[in-house]
ROKE-435388 format. One record per residue (C-alpha): residue number from 0; x, y negated, z. Coordinates in nm, 3 decimals, decimal comma. Last residue first. Layout:
N
(node NUM (X Y Z)) ...
This chain:
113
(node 112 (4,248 5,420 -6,304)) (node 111 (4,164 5,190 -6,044)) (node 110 (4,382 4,904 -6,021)) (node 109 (4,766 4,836 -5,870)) (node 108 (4,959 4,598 -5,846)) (node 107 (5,346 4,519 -5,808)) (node 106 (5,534 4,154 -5,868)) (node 105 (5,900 4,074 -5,840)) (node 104 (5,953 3,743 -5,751)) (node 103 (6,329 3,864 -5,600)) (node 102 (6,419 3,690 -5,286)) (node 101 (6,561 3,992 -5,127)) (node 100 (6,300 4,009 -4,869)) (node 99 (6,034 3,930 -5,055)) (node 98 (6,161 4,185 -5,311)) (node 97 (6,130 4,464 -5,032)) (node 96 (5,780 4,367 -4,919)) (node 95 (5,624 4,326 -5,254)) (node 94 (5,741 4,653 -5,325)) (node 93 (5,674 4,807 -5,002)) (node 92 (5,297 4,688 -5,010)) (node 91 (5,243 4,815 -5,338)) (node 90 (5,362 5,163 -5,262)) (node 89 (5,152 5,096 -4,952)) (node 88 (4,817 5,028 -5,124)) (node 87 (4,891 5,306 -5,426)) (node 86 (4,933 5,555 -5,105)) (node 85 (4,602 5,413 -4,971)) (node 84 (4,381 5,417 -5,259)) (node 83 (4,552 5,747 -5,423)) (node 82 (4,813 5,756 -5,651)) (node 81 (4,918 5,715 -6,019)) (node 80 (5,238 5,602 -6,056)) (node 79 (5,516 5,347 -6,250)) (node 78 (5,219 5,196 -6,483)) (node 77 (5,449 4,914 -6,669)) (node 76 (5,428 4,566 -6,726)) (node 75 (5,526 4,266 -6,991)) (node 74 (5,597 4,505 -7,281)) (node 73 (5,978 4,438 -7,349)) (node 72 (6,077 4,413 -6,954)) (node 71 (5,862 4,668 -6,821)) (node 70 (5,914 4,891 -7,065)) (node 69 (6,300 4,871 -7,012)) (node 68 (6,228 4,893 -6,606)) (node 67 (6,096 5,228 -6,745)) (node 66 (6,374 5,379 -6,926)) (node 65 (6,599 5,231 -6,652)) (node 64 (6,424 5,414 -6,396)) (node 63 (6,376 5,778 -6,533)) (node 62 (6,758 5,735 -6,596)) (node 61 (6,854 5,649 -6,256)) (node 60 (6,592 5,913 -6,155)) (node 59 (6,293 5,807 -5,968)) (node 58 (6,158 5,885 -5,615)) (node 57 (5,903 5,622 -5,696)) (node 56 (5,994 5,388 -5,415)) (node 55 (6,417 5,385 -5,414)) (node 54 (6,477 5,529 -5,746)) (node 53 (6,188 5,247 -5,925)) (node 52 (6,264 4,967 -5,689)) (node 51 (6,692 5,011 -5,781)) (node 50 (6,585 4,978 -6,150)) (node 49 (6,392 4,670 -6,038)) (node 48 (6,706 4,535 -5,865)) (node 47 (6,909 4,622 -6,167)) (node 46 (6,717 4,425 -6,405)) (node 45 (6,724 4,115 -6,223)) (node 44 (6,412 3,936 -6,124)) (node 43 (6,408 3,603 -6,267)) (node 42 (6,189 3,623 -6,578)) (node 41 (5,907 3,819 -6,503)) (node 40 (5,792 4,147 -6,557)) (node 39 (5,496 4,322 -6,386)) (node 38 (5,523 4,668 -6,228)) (node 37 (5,212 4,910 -6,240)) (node 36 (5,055 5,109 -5,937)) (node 35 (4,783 5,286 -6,107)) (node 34 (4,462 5,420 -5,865)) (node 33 (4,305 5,717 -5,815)) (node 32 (3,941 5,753 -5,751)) (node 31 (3,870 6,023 -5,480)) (node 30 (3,759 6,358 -5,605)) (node 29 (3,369 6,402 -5,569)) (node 28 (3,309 6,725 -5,375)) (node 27 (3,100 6,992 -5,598)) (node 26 (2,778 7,103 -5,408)) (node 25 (2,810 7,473 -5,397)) (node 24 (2,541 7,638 -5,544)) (node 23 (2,382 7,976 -5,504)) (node 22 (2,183 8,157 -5,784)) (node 21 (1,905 8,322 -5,695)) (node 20 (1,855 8,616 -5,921)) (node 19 (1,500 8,681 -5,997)) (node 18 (1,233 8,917 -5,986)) (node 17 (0,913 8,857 -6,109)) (node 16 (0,609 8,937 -5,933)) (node 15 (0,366 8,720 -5,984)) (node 14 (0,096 8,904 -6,054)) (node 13 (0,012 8,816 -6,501)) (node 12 (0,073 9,182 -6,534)) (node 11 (0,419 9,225 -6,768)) (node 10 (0,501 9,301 -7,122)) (node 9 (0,672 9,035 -7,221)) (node 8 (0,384 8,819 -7,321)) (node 7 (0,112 8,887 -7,047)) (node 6 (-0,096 9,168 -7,143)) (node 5 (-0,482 9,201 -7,055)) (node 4 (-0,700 9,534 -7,114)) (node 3 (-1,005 9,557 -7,164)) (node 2 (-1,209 9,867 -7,049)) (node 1 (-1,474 9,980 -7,305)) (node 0 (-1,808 10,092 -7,245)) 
């Protein structure tokens, strides 16, 4: 009499022994959305004031500045900073603030990037 004998592709005894290699997972953390703060142009605001906006909130250079109030002013707005909710909230708060307050209709918003 013959014995039969049984193999499992790969070579192995159908006994449920493999070994394996557990891998271990770290579950990623979602970055918060950032959001774009842009400057909008408009026709009474003087060019200098925004320029002064730019150095004074964006910790801009004078030339950093001009360059973009220039953008502004040819291309209607201008992304001046990407930041999270509540920085881009405040930047836009200070803005708006500080050309209330000079009587400038300067306008800053922000959306998700």
């Amino acid at each position: 009499m013959m014995a039969q004998v049984t193999m499992m592709a790969g070579g192995k005894d159908d006994d449920d022994s493999d070994v394996g290699i557990k891998l271990e997972t770290k579950p990623k953390t979602k970055k918060p959305p950032l959001y774009k703060v842009m400057i909008l142009n408009d026709d009474f605001t003087p060019m200098e004031f925004v320029v002064h906006v730019l150095e004074r909130f964006f910790g801009m250079s004078h030339a950093q500045a001009f360059e973009l109030m220039l953008t502004v002013h040819k291309k209607g707005l201008a992304v001046v900073g990407v930041y999270s909710h509540e920085i881009a909230e405040t930047k836009v708060a200070q803005v708006m603030d500080f050309a209330q307050r000079h009587q400038h209709p300067l306008q800053c918003t922000m959306e998700k990037e």
